[in-house]
Rosetta silent file (secondary structure, phi, psi, omega in degrees, C-alpha in Angstrom):
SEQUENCE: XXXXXXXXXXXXXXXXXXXXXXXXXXXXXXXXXXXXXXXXXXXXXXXXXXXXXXXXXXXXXXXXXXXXXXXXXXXXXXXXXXXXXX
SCORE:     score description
SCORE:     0.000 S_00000001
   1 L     0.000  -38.689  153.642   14.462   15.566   -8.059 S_00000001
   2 H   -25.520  -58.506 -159.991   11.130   14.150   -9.540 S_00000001
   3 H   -58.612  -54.694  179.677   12.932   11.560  -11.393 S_00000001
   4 H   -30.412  -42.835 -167.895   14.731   10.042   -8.124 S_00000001
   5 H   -86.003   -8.291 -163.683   11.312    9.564   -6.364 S_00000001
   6 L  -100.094   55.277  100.179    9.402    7.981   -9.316 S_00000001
   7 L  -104.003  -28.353 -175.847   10.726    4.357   -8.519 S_00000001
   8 L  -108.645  158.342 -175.658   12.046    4.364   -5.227 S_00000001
   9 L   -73.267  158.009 -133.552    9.946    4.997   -2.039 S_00000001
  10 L  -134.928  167.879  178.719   10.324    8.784   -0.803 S_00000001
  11 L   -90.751  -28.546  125.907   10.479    9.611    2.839 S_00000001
  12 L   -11.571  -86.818  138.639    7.137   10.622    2.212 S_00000001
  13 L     3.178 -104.823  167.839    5.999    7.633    1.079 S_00000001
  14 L   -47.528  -26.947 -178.859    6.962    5.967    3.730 S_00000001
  15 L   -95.028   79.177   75.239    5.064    8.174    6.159 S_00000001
  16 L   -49.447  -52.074  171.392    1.950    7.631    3.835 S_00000001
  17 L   -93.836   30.694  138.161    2.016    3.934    4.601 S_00000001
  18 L   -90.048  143.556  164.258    2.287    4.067    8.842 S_00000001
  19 L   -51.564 -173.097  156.255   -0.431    3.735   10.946 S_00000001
  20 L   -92.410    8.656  169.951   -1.035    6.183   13.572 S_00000001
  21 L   -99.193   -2.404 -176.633    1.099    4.053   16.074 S_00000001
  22 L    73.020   25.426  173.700    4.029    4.243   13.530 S_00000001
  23 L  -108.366 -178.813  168.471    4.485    0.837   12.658 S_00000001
  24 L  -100.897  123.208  155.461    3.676   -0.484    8.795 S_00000001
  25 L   -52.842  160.167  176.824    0.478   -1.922    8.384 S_00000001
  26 L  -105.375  130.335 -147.577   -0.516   -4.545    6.284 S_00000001
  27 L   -67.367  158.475 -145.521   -1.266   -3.356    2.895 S_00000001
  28 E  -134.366  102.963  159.049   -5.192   -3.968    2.138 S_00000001
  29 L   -56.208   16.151 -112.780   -4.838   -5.507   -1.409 S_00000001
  30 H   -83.765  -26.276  171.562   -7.621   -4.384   -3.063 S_00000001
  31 H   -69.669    5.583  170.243   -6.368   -5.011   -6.764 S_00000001
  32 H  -138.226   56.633 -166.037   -6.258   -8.641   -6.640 S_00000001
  33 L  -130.519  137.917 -173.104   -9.347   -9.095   -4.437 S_00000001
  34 L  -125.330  150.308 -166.692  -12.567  -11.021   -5.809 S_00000001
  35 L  -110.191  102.484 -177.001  -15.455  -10.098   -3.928 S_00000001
  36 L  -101.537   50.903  170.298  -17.337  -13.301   -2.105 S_00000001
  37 H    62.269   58.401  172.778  -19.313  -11.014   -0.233 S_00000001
  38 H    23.771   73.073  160.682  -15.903  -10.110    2.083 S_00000001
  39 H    29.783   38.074  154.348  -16.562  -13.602    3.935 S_00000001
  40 H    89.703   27.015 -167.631  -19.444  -12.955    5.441 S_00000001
  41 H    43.779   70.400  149.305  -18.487   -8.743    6.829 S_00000001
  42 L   -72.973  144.503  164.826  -15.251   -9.705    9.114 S_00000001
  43 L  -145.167 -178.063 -170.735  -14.548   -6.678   11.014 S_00000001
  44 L   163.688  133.629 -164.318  -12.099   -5.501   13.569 S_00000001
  45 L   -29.677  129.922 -143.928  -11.317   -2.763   16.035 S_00000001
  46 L   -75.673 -169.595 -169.456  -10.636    0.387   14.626 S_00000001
  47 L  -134.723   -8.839  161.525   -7.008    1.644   14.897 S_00000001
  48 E  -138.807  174.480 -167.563   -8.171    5.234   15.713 S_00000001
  49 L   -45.889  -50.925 -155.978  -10.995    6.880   18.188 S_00000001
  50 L   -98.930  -39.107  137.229  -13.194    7.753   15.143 S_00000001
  51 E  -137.098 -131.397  167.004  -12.753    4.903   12.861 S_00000001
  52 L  -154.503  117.054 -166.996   -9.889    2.993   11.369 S_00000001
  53 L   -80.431  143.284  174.485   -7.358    4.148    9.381 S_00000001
  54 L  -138.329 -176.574 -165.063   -6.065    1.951    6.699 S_00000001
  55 E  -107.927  111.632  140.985   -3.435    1.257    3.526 S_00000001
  56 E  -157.561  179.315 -148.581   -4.224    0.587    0.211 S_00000001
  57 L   -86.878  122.811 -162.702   -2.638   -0.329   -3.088 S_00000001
  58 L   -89.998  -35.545 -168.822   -3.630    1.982   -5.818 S_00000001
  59 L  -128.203  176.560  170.780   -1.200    1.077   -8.616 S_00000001
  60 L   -90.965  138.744  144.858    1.322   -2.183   -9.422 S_00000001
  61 L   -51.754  162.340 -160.513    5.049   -1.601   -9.779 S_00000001
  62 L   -97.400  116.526 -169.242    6.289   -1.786  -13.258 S_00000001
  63 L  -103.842  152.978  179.820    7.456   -5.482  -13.841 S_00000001
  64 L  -119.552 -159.364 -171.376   10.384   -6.423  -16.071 S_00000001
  65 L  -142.034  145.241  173.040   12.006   -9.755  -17.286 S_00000001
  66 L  -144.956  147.641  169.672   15.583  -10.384  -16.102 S_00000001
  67 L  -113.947 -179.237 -157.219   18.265  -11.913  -17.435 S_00000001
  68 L   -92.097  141.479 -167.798   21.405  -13.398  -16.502 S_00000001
  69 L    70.948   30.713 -160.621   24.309  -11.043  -14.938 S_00000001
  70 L  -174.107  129.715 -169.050   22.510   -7.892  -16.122 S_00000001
  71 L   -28.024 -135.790 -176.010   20.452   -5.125  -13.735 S_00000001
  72 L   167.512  147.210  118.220   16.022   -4.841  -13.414 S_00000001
  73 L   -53.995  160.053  149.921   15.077   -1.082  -13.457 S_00000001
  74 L   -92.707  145.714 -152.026   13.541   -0.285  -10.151 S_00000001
  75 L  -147.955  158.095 -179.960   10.184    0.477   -9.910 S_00000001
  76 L  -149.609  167.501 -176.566    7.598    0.929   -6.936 S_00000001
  77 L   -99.119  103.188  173.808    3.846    0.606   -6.144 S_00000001
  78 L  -113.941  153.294 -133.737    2.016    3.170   -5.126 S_00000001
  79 L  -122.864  176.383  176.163   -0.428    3.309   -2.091 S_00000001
  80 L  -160.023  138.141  159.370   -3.501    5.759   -0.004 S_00000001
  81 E   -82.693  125.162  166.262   -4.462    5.941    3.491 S_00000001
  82 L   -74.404 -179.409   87.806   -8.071    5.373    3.882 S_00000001
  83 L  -107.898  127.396 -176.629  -10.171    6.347    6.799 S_00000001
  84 L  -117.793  148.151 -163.465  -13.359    4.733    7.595 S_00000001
  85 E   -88.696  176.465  172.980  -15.702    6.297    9.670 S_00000001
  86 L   -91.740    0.000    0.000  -17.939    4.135   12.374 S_00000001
């Protein structure tokens, strides 16, 4: 059953990347992020009583070259819920 989950997202997974309101969040990019001193702190209202929990992407999916008429493995990205405190 390992092999099945290690490209496609897991039910699991998927509850790893919802908020605590159950919708999907927008994934906090952090591997392709250059640091200008994060514009100057932007903030915004937590998402739970204690802080705000957030998503982000710890690994890349595995990319392949495709050619014509013929498959791609599938491959996935995998993610971590933060929580930051106030």
């Amino acid at each position: 059953m390992a092999t099945l989950s290690a490209n496609a997202l897991t039910l699991a997974d998927w509850a790893k990347r919802t908020d605590p309101d159950g919708r999907v969040p927008v994934v906090a990019e952090l591997l392709s992020q250059s640091n200008e001193v994060l514009e100057d702190a932007v903030f915004a209202e937590g998402n739970l009583p204690t802080g705000h929990r957030v998503v982000i992407r710890t690994g890349l999916p595995t990319v392949y070259w495709r050619a014509l008429n013929q498959g791609i493995p599938s491959s996935k990205s995998t993610t971590a819920q933060v929580d930051e405190a106030c």
